[in-house]
PDB file of N, CA, C and O in Angstrom:
ATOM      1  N   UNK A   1      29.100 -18.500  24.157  1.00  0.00           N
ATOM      2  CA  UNK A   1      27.761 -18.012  24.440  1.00  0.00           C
ATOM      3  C   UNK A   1      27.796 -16.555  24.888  1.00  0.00           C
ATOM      4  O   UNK A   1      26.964 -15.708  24.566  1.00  0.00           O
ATOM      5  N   UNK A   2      28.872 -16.360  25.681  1.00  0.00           N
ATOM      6  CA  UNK A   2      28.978 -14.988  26.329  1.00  0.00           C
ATOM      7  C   UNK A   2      29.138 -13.873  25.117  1.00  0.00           C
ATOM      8  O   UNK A   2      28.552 -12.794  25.030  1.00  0.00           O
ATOM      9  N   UNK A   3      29.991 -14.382  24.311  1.00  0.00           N
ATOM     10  CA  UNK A   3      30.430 -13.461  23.237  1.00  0.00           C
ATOM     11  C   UNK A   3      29.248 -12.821  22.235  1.00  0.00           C
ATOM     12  O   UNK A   3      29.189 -11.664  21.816  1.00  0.00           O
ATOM     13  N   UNK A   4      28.175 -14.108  21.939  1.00  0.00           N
ATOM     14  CA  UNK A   4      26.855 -14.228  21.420  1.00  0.00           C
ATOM     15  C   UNK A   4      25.986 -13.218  21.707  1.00  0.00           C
ATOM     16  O   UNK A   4      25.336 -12.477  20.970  1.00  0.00           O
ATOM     17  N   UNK A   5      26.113 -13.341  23.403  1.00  0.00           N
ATOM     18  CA  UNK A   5      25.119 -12.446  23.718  1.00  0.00           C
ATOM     19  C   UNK A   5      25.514 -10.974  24.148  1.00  0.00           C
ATOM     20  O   UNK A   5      24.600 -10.204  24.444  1.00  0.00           O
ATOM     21  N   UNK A   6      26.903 -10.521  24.201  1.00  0.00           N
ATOM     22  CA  UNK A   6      27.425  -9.752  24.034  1.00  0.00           C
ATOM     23  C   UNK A   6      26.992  -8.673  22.633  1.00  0.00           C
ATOM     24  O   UNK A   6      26.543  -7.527  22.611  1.00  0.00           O
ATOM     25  N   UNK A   7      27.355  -9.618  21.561  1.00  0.00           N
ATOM     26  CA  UNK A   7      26.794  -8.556  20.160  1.00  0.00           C
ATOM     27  C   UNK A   7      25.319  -8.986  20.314  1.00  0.00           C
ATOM     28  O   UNK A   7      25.008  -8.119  19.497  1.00  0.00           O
ATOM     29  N   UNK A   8      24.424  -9.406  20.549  1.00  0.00           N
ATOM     30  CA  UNK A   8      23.280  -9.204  20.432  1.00  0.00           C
ATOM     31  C   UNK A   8      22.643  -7.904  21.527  1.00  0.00           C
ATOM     32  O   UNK A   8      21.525  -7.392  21.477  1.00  0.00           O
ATOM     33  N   UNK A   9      23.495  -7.675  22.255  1.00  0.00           N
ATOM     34  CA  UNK A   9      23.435  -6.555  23.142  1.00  0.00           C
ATOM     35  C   UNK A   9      23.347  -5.515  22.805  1.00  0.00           C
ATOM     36  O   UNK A   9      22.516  -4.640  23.046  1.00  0.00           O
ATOM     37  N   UNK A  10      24.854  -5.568  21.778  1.00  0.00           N
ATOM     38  CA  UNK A  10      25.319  -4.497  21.162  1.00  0.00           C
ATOM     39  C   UNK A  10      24.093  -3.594  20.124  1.00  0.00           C
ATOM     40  O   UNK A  10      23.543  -2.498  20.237  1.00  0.00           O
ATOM     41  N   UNK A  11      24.041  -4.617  19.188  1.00  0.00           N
ATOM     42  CA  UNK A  11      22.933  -4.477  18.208  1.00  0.00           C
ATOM     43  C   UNK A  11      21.456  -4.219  18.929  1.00  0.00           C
ATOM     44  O   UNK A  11      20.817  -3.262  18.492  1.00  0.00           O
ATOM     45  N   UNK A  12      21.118  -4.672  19.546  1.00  0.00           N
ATOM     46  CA  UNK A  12      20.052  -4.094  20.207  1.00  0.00           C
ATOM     47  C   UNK A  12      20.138  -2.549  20.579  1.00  0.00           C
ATOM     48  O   UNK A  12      19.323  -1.713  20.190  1.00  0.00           O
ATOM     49  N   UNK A  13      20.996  -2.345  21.208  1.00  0.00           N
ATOM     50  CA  UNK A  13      21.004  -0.750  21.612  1.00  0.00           C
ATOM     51  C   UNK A  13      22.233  -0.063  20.296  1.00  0.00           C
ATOM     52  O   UNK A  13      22.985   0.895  20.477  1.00  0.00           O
ATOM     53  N   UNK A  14      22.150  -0.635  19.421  1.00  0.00           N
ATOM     54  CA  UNK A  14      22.412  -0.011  17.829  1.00  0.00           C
ATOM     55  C   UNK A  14      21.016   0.179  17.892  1.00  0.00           C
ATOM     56  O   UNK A  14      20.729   1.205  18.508  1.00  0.00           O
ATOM     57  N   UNK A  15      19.853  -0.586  17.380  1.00  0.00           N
ATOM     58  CA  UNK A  15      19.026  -0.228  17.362  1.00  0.00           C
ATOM     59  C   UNK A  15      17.834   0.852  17.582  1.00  0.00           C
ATOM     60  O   UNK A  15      17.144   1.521  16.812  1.00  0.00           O
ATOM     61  N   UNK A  16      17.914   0.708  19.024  1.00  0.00           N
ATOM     62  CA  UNK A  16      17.182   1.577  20.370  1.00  0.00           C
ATOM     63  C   UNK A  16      17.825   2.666  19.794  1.00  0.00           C
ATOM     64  O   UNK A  16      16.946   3.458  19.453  1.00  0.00           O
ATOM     65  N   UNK A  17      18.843   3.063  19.540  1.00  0.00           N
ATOM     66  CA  UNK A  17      19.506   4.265  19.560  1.00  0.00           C
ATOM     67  C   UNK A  17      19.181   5.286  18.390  1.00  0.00           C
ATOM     68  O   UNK A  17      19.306   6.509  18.336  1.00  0.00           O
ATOM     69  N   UNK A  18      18.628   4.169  17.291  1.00  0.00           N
ATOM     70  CA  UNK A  18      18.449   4.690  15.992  1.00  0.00           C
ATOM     71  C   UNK A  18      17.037   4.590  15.292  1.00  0.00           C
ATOM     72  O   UNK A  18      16.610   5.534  14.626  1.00  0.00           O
ATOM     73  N   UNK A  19      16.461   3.640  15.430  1.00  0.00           N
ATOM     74  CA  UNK A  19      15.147   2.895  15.381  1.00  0.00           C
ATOM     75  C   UNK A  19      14.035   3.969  15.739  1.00  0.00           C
ATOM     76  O   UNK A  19      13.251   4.335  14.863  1.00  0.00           O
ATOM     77  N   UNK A  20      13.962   4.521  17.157  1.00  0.00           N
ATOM     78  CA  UNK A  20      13.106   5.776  17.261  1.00  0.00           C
ATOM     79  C   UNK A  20      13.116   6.672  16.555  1.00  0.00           C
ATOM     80  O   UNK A  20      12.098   7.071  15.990  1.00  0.00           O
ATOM     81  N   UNK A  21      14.609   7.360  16.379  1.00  0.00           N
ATOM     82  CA  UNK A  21      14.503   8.815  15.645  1.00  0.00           C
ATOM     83  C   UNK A  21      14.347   8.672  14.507  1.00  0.00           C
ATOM     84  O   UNK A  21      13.893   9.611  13.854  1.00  0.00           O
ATOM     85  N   UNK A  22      14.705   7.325  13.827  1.00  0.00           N
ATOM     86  CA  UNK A  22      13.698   7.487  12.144  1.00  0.00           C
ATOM     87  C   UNK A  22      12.554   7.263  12.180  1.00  0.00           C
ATOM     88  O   UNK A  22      11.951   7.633  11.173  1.00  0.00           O
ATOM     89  N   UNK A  23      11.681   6.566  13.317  1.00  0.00           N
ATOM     90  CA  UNK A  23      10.247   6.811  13.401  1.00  0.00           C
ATOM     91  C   UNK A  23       9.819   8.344  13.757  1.00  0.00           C
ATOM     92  O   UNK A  23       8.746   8.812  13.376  1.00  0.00           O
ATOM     93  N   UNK A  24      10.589   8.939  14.381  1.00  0.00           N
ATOM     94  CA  UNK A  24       9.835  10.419  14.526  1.00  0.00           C
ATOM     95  C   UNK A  24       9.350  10.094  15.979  1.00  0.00           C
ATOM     96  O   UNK A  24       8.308  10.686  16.260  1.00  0.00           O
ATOM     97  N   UNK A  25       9.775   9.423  16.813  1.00  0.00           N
ATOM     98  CA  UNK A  25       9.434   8.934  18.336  1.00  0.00           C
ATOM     99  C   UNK A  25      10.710   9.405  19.500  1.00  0.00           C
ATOM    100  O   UNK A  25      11.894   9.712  19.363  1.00  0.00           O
ATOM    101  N   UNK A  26       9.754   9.275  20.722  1.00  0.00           N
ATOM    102  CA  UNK A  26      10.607   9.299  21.345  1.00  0.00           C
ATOM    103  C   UNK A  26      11.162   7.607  21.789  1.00  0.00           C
ATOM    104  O   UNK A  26      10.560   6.612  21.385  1.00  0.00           O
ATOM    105  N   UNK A  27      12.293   7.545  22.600  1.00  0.00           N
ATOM    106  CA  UNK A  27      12.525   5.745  22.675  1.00  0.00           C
ATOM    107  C   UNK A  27      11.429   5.232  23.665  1.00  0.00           C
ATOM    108  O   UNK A  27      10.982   4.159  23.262  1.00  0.00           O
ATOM    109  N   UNK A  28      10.958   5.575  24.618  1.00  0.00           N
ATOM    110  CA  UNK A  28       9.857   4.759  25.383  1.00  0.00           C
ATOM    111  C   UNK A  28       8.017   4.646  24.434  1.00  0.00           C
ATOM    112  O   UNK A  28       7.086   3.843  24.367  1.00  0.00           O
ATOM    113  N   UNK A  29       8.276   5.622  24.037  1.00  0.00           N
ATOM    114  CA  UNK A  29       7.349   4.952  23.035  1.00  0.00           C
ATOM    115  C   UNK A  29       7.483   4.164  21.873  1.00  0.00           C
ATOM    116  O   UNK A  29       6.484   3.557  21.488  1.00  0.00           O
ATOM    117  N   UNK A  30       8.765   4.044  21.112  1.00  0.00           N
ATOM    118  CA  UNK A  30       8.987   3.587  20.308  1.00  0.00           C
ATOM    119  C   UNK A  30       8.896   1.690  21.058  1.00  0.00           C
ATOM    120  O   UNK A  30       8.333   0.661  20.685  1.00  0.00           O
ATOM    121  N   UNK A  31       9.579   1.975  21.964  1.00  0.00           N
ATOM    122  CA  UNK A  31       9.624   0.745  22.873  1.00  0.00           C
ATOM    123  C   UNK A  31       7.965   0.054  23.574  1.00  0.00           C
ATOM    124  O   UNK A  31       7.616  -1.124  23.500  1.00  0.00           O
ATOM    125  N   UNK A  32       7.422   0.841  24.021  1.00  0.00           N
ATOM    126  CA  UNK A  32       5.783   0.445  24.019  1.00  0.00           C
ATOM    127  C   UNK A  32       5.339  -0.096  22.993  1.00  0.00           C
ATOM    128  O   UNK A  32       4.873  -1.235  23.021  1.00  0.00           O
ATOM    129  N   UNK A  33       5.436   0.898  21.506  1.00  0.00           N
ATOM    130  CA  UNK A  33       4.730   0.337  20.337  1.00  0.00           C
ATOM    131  C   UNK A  33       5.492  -1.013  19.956  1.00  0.00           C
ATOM    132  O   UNK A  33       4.658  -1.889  19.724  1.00  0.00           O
ATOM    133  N   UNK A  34       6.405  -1.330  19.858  1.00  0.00           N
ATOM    134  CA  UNK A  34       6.848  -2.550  19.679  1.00  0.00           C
ATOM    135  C   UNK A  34       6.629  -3.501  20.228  1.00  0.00           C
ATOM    136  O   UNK A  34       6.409  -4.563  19.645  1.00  0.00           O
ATOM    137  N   UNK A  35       6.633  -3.313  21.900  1.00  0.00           N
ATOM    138  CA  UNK A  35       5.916  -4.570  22.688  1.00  0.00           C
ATOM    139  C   UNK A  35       4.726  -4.840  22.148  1.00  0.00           C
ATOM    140  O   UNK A  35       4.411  -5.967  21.766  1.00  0.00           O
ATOM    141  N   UNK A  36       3.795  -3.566  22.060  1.00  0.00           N
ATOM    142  CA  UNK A  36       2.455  -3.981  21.770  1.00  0.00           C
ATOM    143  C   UNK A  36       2.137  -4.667  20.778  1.00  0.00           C
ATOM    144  O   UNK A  36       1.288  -5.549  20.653  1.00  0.00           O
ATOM    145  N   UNK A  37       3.000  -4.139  19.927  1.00  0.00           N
ATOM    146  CA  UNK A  37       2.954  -4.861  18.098  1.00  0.00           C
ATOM    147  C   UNK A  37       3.086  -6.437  18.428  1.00  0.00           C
ATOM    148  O   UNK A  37       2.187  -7.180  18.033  1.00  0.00           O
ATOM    149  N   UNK A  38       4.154  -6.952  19.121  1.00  0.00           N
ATOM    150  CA  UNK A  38       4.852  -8.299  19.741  1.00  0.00           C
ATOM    151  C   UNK A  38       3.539  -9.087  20.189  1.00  0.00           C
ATOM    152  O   UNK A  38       3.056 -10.144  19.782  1.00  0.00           O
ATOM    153  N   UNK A  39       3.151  -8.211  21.150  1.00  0.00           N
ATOM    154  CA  UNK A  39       1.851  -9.073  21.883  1.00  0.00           C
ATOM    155  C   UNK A  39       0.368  -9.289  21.696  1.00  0.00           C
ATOM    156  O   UNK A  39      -0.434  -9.975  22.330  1.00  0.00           O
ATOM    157  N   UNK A  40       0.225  -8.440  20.552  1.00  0.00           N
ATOM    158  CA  UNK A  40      -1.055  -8.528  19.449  1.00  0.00           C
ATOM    159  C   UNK A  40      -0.845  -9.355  18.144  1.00  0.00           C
ATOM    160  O   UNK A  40      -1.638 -10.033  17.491  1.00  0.00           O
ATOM    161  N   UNK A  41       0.664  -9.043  17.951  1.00  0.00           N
ATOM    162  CA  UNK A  41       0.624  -9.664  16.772  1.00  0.00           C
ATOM    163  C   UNK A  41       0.366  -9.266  15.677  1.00  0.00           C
ATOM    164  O   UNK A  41       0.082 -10.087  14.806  1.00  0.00           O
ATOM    165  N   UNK A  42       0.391  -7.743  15.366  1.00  0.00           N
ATOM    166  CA  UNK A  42       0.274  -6.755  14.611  1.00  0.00           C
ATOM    167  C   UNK A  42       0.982  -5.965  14.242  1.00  0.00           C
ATOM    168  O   UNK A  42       1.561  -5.459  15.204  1.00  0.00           O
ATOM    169  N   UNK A  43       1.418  -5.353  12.882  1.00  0.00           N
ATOM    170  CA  UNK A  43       2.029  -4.312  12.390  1.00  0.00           C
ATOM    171  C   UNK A  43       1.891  -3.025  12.937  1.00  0.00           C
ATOM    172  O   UNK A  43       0.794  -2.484  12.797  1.00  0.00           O
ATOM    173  N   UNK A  44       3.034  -2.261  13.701  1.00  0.00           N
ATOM    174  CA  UNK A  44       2.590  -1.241  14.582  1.00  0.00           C
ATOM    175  C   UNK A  44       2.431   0.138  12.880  1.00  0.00           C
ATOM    176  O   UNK A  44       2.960   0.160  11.769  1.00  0.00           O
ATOM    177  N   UNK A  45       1.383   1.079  13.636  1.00  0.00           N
ATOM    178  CA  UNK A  45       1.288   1.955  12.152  1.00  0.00           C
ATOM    179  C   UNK A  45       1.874   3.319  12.752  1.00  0.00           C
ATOM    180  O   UNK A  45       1.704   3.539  13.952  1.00  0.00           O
ATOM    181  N   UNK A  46       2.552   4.230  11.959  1.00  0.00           N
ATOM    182  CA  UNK A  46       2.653   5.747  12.380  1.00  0.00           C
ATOM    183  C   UNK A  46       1.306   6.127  12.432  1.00  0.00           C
ATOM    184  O   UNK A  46       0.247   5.660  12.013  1.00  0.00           O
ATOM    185  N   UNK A  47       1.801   7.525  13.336  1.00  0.00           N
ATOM    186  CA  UNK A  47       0.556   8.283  13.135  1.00  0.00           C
ATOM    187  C   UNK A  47      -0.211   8.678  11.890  1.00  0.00           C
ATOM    188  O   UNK A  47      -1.409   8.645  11.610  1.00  0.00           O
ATOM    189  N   UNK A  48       1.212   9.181  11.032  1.00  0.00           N
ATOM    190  CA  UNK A  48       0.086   9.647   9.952  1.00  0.00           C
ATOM    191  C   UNK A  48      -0.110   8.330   8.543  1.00  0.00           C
ATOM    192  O   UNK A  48      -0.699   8.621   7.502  1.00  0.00           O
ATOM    193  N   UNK A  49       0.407   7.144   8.753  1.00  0.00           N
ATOM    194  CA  UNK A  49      -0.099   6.115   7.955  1.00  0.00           C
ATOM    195  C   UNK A  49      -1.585   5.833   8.570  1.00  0.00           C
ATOM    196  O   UNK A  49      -2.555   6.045   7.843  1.00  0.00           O
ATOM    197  N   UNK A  50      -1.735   5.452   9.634  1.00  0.00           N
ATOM    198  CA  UNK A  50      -3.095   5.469  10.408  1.00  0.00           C
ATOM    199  C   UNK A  50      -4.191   6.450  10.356  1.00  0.00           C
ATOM    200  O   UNK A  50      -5.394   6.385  10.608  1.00  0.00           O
ATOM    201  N   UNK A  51      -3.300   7.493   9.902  1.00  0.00           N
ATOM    202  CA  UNK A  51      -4.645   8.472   9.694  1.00  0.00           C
ATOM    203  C   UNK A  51      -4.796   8.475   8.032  1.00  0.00           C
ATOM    204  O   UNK A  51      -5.949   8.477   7.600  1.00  0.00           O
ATOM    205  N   UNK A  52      -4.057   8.476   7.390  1.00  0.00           N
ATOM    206  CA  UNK A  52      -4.144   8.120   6.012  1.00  0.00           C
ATOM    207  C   UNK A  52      -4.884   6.653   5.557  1.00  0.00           C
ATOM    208  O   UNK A  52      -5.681   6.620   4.620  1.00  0.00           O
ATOM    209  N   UNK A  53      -4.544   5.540   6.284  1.00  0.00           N
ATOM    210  CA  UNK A  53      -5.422   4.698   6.292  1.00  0.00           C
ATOM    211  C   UNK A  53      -7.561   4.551   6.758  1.00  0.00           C
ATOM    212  O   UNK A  53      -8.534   3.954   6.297  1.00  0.00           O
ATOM    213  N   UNK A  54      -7.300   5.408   7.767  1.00  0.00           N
ATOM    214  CA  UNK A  54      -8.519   5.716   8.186  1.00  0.00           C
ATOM    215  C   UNK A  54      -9.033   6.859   7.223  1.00  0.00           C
ATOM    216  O   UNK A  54     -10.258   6.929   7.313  1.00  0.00           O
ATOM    217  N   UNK A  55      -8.478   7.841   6.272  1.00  0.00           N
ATOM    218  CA  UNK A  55      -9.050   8.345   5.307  1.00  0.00           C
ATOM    219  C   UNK A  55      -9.613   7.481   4.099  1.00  0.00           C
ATOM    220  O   UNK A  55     -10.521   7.818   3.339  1.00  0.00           O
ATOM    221  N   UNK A  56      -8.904   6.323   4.078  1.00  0.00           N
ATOM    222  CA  UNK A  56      -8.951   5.879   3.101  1.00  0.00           C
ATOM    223  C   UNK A  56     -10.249   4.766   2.954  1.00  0.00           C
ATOM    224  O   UNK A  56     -11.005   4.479   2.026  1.00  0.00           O
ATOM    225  N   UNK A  57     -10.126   4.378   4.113  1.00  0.00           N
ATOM    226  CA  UNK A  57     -11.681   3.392   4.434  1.00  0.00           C
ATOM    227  C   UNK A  57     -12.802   4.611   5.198  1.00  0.00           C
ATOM    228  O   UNK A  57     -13.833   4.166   5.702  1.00  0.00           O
ATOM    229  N   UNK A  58     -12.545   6.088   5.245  1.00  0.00           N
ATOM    230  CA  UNK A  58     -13.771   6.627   4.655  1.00  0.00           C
ATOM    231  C   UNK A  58     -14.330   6.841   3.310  1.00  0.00           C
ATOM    232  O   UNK A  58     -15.417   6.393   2.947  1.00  0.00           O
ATOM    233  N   UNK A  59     -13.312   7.745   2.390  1.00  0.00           N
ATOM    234  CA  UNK A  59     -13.460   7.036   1.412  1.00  0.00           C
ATOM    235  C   UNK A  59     -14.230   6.084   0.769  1.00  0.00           C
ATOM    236  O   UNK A  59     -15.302   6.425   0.271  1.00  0.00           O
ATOM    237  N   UNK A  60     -13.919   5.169   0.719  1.00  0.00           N
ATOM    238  CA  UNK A  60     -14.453   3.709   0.511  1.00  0.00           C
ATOM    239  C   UNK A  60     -15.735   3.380   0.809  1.00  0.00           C
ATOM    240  O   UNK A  60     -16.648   2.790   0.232  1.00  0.00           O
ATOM    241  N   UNK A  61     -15.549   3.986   2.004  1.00  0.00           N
ATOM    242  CA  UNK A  61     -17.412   3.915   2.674  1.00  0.00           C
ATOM    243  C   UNK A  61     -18.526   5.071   1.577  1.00  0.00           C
ATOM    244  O   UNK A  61     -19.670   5.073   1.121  1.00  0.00           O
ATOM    245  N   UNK A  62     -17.439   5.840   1.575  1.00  0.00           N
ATOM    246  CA  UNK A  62     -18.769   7.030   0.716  1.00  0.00           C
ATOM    247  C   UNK A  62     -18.564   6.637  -0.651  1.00  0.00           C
ATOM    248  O   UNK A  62     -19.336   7.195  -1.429  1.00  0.00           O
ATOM    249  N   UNK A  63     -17.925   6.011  -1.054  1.00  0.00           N
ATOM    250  CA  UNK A  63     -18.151   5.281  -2.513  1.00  0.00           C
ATOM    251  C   UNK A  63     -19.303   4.182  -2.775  1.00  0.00           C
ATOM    252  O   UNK A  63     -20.145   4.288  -3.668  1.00  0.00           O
ATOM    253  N   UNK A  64     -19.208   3.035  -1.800  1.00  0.00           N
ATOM    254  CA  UNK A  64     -20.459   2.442  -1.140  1.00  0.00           C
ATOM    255  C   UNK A  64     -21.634   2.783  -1.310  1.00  0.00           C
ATOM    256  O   UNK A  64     -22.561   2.227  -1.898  1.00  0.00           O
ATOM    257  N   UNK A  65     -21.507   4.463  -0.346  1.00  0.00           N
ATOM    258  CA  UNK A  65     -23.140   4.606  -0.392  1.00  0.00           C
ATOM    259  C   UNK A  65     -23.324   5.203  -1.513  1.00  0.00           C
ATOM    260  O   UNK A  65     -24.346   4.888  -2.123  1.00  0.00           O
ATOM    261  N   UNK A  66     -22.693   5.915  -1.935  1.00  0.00           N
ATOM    262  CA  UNK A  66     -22.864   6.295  -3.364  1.00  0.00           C
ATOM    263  C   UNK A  66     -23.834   5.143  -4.833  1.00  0.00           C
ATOM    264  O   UNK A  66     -24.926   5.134  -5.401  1.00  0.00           O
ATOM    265  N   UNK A  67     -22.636   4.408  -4.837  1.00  0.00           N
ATOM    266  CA  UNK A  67     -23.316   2.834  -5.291  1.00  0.00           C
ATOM    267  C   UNK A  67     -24.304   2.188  -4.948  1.00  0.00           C
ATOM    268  O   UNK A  67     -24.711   1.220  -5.590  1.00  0.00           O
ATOM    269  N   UNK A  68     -24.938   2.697  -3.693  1.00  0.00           N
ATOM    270  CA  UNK A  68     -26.251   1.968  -2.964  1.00  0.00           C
ATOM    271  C   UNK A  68     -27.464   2.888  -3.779  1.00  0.00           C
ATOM    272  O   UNK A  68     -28.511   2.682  -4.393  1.00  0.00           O
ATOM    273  N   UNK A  69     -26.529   4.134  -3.326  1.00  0.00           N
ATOM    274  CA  UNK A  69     -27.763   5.127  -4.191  1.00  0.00           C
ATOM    275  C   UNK A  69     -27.983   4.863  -5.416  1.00  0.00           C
ATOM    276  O   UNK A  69     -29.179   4.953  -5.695  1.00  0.00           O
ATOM    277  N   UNK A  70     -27.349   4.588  -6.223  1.00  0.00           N
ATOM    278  CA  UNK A  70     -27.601   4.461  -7.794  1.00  0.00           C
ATOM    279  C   UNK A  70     -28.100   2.885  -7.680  1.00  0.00           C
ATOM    280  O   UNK A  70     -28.847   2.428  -8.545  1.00  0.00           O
ATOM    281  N   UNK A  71     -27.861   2.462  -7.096  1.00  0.00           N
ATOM    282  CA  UNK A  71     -28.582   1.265  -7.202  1.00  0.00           C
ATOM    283  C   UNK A  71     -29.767   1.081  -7.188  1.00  0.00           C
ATOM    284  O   UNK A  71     -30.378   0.466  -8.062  1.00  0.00           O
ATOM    285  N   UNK A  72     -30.448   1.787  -5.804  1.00  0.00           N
ATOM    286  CA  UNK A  72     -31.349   1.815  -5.471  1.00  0.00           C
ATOM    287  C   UNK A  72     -32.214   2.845  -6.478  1.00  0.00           C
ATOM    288  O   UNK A  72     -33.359   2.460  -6.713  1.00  0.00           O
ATOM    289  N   UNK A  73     -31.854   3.944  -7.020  1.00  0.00           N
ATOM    290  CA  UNK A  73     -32.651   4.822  -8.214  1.00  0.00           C
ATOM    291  C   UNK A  73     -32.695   4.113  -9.128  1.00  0.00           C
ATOM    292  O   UNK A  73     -33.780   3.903  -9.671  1.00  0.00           O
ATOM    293  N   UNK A  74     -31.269   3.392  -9.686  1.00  0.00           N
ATOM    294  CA  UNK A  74     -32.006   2.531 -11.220  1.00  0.00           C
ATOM    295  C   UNK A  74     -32.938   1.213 -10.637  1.00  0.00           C
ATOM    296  O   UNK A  74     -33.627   0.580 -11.438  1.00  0.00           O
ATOM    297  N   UNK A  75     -32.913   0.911  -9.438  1.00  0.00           N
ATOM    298  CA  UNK A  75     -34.303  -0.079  -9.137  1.00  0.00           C
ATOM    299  C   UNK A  75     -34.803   0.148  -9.229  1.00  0.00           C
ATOM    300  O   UNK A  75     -35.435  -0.375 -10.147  1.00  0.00           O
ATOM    301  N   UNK A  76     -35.601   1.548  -8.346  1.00  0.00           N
ATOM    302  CA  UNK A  76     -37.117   2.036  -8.160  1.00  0.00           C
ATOM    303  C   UNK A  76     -37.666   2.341  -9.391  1.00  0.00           C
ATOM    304  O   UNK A  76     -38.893   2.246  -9.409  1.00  0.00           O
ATOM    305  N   UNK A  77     -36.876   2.850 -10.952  1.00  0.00           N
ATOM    306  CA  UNK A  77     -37.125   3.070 -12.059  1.00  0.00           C
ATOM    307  C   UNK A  77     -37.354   2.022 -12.934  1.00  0.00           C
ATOM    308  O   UNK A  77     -38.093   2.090 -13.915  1.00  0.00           O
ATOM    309  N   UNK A  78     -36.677   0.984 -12.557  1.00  0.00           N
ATOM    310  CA  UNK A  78     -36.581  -0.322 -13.432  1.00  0.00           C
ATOM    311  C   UNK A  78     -38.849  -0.721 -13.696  1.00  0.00           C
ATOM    312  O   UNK A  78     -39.803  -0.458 -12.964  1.00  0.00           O
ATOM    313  N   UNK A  79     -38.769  -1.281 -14.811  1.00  0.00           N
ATOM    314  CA  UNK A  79     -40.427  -1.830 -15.172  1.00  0.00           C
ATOM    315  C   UNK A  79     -40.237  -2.490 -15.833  1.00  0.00           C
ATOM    316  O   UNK A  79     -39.250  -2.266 -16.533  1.00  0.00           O
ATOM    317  N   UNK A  80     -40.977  -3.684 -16.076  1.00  0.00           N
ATOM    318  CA  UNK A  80     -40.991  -4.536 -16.505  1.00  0.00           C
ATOM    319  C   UNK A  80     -41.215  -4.365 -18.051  1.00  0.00           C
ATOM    320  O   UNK A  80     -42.112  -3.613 -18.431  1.00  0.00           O
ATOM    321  N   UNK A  81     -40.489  -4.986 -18.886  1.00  0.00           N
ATOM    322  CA  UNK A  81     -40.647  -4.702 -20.704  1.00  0.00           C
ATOM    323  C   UNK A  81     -41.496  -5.384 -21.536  1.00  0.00           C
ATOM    324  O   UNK A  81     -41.571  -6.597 -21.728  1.00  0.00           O
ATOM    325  N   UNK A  82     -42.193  -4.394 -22.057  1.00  0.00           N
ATOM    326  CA  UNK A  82     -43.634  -5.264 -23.023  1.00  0.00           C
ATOM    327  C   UNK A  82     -43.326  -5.175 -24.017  1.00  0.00           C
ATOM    328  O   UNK A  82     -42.699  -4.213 -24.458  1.00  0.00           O
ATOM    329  N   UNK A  83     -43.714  -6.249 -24.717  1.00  0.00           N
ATOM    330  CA  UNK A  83     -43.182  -6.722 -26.046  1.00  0.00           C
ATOM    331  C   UNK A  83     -43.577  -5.769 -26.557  1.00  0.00           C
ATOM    332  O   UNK A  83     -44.581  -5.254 -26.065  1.00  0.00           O
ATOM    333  N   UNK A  84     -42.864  -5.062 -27.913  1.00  0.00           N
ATOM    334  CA  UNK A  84     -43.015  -4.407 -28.761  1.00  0.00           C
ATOM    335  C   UNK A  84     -41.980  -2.564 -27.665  1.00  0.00           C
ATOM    336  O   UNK A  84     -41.829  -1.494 -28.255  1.00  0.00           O
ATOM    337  N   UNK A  85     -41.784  -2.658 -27.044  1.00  0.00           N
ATOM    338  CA  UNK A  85     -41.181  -1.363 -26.352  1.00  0.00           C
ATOM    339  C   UNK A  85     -39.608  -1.658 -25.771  1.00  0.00           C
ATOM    340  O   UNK A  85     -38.977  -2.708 -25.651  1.00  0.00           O
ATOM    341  N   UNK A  86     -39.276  -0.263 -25.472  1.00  0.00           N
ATOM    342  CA  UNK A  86     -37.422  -0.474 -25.320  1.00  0.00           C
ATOM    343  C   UNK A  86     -37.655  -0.656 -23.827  1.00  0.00           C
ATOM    344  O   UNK A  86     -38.648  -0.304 -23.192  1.00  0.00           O
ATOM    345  N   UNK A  87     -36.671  -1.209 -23.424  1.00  0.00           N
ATOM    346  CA  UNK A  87     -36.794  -1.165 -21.625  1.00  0.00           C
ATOM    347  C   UNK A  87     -35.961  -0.416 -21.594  1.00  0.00           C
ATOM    348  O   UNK A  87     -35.188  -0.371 -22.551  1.00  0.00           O
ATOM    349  N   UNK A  88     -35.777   0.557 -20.368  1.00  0.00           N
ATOM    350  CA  UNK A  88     -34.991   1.084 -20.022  1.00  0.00           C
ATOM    351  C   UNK A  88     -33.619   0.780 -19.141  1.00  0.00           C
ATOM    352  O   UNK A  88     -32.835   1.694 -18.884  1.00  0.00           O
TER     353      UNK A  88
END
């Protein structure tokens, strides 16, 4: 058991040691975001995936209204079709 938890020691602070600086973190934050991730239950995001994500569901939103608008113009235009004429 001792030996067990010996390399799981090890590997842990393999980790800690390496784990931050390819995030671009320092280790106590790298270590915060992970708890937090742990205790929400959530995928922790970088900064700039998070901001790339939040571009992206603006985006999305102004495509939306975009689509609302045309929606709403080919409604207000829409009339009803009498026999013998093209509808539009």
């Amino acid at each position: 058991m001792r030996a067990c938890a010996c390399g799981w020691m090890r590997m842990t602070a393999c980790v800690l040691r390496t784990a931050p600086w390819s995030a671009g973190c320092a280790r106590q934050t790298y270590l915060s975001v992970l708890a937090r991730s742990r205790l929400r239950g959530v995928a922790p995001l970088a900064k700039d995936e998070l901001l790339a994500l939040k571009r992206s569901i603006a985006e999305l939103a102004a495509v939306g209204r975009h689509l609302n608008q045309i929606a709403r113009a080919l409604n207000q235009d829409a009339r009803p079709c009498q026999a013998g004429t093209k509808c539009r």
